[in-house]
C-alpha positions as CSV (number, residue, x, y, z in Angstrom):
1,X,13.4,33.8,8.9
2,X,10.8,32.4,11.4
3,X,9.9,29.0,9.7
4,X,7.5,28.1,12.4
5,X,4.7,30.8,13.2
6,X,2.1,29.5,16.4
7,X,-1.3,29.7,14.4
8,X,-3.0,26.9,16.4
9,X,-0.9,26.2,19.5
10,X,-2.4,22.8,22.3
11,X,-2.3,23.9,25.3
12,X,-0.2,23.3,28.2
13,X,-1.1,19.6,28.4
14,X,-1.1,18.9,24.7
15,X,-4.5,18.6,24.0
16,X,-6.2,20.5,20.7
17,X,-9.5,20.6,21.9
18,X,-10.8,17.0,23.2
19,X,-8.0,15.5,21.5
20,X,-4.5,15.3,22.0
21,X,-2.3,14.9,25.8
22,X,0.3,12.8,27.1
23,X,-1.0,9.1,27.5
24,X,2.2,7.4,28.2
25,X,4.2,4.7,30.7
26,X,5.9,6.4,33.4
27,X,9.2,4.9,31.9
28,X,8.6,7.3,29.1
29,X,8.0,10.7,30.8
30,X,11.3,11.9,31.6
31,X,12.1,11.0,27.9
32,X,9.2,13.3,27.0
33,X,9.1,15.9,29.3
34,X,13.2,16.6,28.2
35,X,11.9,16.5,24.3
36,X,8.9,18.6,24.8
37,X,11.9,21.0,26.7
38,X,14.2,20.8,24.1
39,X,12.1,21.7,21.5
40,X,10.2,24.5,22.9
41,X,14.0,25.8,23.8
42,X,15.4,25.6,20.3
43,X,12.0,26.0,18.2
44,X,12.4,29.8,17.8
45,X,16.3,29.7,18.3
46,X,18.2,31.7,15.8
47,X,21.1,29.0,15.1
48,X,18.5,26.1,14.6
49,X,16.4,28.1,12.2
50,X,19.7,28.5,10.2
51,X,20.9,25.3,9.8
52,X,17.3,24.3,9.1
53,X,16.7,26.9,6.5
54,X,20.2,25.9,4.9
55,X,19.3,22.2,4.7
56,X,16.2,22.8,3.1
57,X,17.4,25.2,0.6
58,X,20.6,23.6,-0.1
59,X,19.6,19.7,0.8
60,X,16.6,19.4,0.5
61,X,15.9,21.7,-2.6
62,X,13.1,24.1,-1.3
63,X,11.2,25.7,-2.1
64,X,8.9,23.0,-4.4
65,X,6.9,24.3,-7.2
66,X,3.7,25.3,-7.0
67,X,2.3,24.0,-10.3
68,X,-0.5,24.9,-12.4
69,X,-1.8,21.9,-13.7
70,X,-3.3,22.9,-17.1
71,X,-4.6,19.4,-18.6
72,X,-6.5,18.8,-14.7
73,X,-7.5,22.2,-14.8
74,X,-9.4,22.1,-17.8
75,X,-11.0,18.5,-17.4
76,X,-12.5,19.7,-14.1
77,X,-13.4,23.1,-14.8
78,X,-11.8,25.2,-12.5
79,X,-7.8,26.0,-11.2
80,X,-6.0,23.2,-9.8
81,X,-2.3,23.8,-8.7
82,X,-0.3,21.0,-7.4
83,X,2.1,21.6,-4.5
84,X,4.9,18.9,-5.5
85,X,5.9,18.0,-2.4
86,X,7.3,15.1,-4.5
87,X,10.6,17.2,-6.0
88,X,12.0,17.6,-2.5
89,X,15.4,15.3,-2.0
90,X,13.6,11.5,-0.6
91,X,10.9,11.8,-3.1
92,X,8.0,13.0,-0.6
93,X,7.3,15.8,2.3
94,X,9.1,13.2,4.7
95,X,12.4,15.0,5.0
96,X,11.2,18.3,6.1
97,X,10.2,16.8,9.6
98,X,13.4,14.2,9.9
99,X,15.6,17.0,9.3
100,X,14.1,19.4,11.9
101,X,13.5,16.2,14.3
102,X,17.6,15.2,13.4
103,X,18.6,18.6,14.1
104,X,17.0,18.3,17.4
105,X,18.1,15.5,18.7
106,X,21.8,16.4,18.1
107,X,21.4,19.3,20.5
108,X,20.3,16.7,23.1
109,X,23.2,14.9,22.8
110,X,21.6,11.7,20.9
111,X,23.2,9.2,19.0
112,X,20.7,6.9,18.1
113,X,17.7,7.4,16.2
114,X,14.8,5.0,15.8
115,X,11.5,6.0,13.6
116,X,8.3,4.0,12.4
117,X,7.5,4.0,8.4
118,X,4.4,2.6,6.7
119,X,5.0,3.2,2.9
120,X,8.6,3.6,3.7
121,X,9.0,7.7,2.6
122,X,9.8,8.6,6.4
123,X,11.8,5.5,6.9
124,X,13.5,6.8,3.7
125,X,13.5,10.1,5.4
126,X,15.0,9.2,8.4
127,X,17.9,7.2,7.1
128,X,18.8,10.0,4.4
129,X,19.3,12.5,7.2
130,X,20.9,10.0,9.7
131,X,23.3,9.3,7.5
132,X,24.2,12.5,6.9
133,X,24.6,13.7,10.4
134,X,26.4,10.8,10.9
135,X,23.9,8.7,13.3
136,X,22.6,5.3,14.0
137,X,19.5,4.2,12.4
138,X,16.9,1.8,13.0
139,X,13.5,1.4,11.0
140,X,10.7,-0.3,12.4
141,X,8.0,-1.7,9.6
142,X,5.2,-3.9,9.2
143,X,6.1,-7.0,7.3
144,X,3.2,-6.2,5.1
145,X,4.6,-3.1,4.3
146,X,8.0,-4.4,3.8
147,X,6.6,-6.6,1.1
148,X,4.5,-4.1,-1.0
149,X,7.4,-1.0,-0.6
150,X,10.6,-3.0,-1.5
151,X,11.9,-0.3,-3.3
152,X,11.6,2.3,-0.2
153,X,13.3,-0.6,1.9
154,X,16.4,-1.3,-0.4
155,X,17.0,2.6,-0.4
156,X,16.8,2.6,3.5
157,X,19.4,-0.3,3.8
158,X,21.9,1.1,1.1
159,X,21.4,4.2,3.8
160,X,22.9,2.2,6.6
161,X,19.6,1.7,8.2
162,X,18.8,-1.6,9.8
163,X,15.1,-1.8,9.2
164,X,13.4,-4.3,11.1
165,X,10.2,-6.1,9.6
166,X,7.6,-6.2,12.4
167,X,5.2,-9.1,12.0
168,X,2.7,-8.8,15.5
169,X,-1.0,-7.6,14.5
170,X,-1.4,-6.9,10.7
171,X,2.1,-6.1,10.2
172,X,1.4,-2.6,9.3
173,X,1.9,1.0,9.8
174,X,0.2,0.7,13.7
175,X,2.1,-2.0,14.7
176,X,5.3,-0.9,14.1
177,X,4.5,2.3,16.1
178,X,3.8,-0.4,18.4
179,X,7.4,-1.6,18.1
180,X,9.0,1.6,18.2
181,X,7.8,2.8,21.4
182,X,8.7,-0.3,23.2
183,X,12.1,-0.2,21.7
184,X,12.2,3.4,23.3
185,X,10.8,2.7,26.8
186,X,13.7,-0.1,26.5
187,X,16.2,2.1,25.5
188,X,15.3,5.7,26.8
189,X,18.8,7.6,27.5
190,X,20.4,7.2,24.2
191,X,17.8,6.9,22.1
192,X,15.6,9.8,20.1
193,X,12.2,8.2,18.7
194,X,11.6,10.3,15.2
195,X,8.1,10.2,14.7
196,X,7.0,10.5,11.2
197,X,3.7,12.5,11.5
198,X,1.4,14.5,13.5
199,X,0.4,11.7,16.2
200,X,1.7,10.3,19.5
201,X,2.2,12.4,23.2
202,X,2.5,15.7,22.9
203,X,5.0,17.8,22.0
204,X,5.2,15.2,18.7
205,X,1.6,16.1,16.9
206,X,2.3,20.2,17.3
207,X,6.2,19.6,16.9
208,X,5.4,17.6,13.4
209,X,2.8,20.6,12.5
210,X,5.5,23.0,13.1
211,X,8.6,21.7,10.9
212,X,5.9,20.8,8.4
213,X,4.3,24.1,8.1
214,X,7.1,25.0,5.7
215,X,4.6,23.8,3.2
216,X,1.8,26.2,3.6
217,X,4.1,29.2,4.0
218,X,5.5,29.0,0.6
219,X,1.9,28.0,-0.8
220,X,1.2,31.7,0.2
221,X,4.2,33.0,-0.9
222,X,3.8,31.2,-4.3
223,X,0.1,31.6,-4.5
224,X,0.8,35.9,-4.3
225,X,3.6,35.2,-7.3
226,X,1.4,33.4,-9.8
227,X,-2.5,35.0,-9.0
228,X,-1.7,38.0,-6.8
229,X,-3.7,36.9,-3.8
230,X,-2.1,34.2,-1.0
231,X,-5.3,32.2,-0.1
232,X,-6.5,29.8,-2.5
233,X,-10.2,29.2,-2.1
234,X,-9.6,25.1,-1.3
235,X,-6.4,23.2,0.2
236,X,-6.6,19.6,-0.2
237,X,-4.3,16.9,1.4
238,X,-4.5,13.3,2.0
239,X,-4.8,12.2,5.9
240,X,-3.7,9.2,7.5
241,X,-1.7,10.3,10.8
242,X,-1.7,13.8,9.0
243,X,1.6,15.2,8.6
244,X,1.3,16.4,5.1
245,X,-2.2,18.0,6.1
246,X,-1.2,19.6,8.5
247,X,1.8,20.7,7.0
248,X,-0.3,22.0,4.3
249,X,-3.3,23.4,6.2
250,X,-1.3,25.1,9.0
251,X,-0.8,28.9,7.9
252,X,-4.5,28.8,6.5
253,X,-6.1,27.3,9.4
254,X,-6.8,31.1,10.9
255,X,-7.8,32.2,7.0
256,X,-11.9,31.6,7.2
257,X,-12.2,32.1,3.6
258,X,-10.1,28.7,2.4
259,X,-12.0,25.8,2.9
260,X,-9.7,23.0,4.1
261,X,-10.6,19.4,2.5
262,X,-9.3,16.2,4.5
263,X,-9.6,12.7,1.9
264,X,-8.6,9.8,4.3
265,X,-8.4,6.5,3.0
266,X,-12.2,4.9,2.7
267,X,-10.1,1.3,1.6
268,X,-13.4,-0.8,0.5
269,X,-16.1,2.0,1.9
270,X,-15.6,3.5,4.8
271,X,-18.4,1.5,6.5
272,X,-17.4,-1.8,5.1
273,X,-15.1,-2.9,8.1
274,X,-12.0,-2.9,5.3
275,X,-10.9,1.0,6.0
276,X,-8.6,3.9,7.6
277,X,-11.2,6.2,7.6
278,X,-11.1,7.1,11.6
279,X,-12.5,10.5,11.0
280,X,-15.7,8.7,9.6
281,X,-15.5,5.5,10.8
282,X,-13.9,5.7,14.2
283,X,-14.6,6.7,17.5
284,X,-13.0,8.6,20.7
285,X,-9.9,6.3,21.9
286,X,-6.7,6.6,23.4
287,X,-3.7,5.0,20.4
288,X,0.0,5.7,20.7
289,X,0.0,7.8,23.6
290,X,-2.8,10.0,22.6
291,X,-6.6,10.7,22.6
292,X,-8.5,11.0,18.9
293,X,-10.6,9.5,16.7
294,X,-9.8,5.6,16.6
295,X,-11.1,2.9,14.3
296,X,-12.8,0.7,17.1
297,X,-14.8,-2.5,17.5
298,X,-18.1,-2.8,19.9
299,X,-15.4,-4.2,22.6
300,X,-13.9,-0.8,22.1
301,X,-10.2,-2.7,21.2
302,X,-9.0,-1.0,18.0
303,X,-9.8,-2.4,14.7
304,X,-7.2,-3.6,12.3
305,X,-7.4,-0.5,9.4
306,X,-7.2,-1.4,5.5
307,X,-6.0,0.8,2.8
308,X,-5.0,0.2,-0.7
309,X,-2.2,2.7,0.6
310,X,0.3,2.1,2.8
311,X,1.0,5.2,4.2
312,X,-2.8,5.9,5.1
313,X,-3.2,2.3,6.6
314,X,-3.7,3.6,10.1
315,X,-6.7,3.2,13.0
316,X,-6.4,6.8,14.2
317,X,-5.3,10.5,13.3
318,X,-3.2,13.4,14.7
319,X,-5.2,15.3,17.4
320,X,-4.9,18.6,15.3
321,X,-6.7,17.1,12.6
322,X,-9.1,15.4,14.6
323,X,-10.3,19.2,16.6
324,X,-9.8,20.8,13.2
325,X,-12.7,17.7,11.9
326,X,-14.7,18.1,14.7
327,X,-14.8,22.1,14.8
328,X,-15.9,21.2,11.0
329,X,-12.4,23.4,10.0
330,X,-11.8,20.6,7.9
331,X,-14.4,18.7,5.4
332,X,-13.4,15.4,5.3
333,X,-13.8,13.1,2.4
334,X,-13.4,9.1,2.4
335,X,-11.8,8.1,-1.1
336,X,-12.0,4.4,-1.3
337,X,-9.1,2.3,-3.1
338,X,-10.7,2.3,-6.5
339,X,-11.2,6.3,-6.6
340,X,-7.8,6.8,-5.4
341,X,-6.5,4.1,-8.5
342,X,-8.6,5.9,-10.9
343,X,-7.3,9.5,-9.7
344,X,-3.4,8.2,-9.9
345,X,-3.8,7.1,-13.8
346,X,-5.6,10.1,-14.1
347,X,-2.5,12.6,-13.4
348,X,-0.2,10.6,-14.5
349,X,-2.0,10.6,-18.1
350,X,-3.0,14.2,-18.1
351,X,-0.1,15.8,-16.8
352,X,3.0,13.2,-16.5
353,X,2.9,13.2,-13.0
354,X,3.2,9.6,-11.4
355,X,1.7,10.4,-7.9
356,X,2.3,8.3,-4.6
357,X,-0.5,6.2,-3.6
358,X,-1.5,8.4,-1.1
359,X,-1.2,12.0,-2.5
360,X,-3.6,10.1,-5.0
361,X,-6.3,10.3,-2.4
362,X,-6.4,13.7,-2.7
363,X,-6.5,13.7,-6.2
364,X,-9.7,12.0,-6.4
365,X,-11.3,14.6,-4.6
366,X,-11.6,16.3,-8.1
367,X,-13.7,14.1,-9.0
368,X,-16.2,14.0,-6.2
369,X,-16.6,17.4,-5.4
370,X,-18.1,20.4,-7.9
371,X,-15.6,23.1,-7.9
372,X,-16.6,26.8,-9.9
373,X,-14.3,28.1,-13.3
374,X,-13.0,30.5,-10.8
375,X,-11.8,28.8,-7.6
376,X,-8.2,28.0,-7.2
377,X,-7.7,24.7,-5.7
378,X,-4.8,23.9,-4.5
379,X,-3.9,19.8,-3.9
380,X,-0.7,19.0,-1.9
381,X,1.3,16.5,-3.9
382,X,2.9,15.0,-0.7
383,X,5.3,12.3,-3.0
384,X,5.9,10.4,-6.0
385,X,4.8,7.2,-7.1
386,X,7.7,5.2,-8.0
387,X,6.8,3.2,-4.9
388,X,3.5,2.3,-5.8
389,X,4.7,1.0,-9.6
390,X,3.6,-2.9,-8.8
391,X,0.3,-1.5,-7.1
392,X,-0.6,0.7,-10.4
393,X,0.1,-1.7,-12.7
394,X,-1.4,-5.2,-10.9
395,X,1.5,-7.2,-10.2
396,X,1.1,-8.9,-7.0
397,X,3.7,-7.8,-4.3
398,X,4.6,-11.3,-3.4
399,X,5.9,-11.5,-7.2
């Protein structure tokens, strides 16, 4: 079965609109051009879509429940179902992408695989599927980030990765990305870069979509089951790069009727200077190899992004999401630190469910805008909170 339908294809340059392309050193574009080959050759192969359907099933554990969350249902007054993106094998929607990404860069005859992690579920990710295929792994991560997701980092080392604490900027989520693709334009014949979500040069952002898409398809399939109709009338998902949103919006991008709602990470108010919110916040930049919506000062040098949330603490998002925002596709919603805090106890009281930081986001959404008794709302859960434990319940991550 064809995992990975074309609903909103770049085009030949990479570009989504105004947004997307191939910004990168010329080091770098023979190591792109032969990925952006690679995985247009083996996308739609029968024998990749195989293994990939077998690791997921079997690995993995797909599909993940779509859940109707009764206690959340009633407090709000309409029909909330939670995609829990957080049963899959890593804890989070991570390991769809690492797998797909793993798989390809075995049939290109790679060896070593290098990735960037902010709250540490791709870096998790990464080294789960590297060290089953048998591969080398190094983890780039902010320092910061190191500190307030120890738990994510002790499970990437007992992996066999060697993640590597970066400390330049604000030692977070952009400046390991930072790291990573100098490591690559250092080391670019043996090395595959496994970019976490749906930014970077192109063919990353569509090639992320893609494997992450999986998500969306069995929300229709699962939606059909349970009401008898496929579409939901709202799909929400947090944003930071975007790979769980677009993962989670992809098969109902061409569906008018489904409103698609985008909650990226407001931090202390998304004009307060202390935010991620580049969709509200941020202007039209180049980041990463790229051209979207970056969080920018008057000098236009990008701004330093704050988020209670590590894996939304990010200055820029994936072109898709960005021409999806500025079509108006996509309603896009700051939550700021305290909503998302609020919306984590929240689930985790109602319905048992202890929610990473960042699917919490989109939680809060519930709670800011009016939905009717009839709508079906359906929230991607994109992983679970065991993370975010010290965060929840105040301890200071230096303790």
């Amino acid at each position: 079965m064809n995992h990975f339908t074309l609903n909103l294809p770049p085009d030949s340059e990479g570009f989504y609109g105004k947004f997307g392309g191939t910004f990168v050193p010329d080091i770098l574009r023979p190591n792109i051009t032969a990925l952006k080959e690679a995985y247009l050759k083996y996308i739609d192969d029968p024998d990749f879509q195989e293994e990939f359907d077998k690791l997921m099933r079997d690995y993995v554990g797909r599909p993940t429940p779509l859940y109707y969350a009764k206690r959340l249902s009633e407090k709000y007054g309409t029909n909330v179902y939670l995609k829990r993106e957080d049963l899959n094998h890593t804890g989070a929607h991570k390991i769809n992408n690492a797998i797909g990404q793993v798989l390809l860069a075995k049939r290109m005859g790679k060896h070593r695989v290098i990735a960037e992690t902010g709250a540490g579920q791709h870096g998790v990710a990464t080294a789960t599927v590297c060290a089953l295929m048998g591969m080398e792994c190094t983890v780039y991560m902010g320092k910061l980030d190191v500190d307030r997701q120890r738990p994510n980092v002790e499970r990437m080392k007992m992996l066999g990765a060697n993640v590597v604490p970066v400390t330049k900027g604000s030692a977070t989520l952009a400046d390991a990305v930072d790291v990573a693709l100098m490591d690559w334009c250092e080391n670019p014949d043996e090395t595959f870069y496994l970019l976490g979500s749906a930014v970077g040069p192109d063919p990353y952002p569509q090639m992320v979509a893609r494997f992450q898409s999986i998500i969306s398809e069995e929300i229709k399939q699962q939606l059909l089951q349970l009401t008898g109709k496929p579409n939901p009338d709202y799909v929400i998902a947090c944003i930071g790069g975007g790979s769980n949103a677009s993962g989670a919006f992809y098969h109902f991008i061409p569906e008018e009727n489904v409103q698609l709602i985008s909650a990226e990470a407001g931090g202390l108010g998304a004009n307060s200077g202390k935010t991620a919110a580049s969709l509200t916040a941020g202007r039209e930049g180049i980041i990463h190899g790229f051209k979207t919506m970056v969080l920018l000062d008057d000098d236009g040098n990008i701004e330093e992004p704050y988020s209670i949330s590590a894996g939304l603490d990010y200055p820029g998002i994936g072109p898709m999401l960005a021409h999806l925002a500025d079509t108006v596709r996509t309603k896009v919603i700051p939550v700021n630190d305290d909503q998302a805090l609020k919306a984590a106890h929240e689930i985790t009281a109602l319905e048992g469910i202890i929610p990473a930081l960042e699917s919490s986001h989109a939680i809060a959404v519930l709670d800011i805008l009016k939905f009717k008794p009839s709508d079906t709302v359906v929230i991607n859960l994109s992983g679970r909170g065991d993370k975010d434990l010290s965060t929840y319940l105040g301890i200071p991550v230096n303790e």
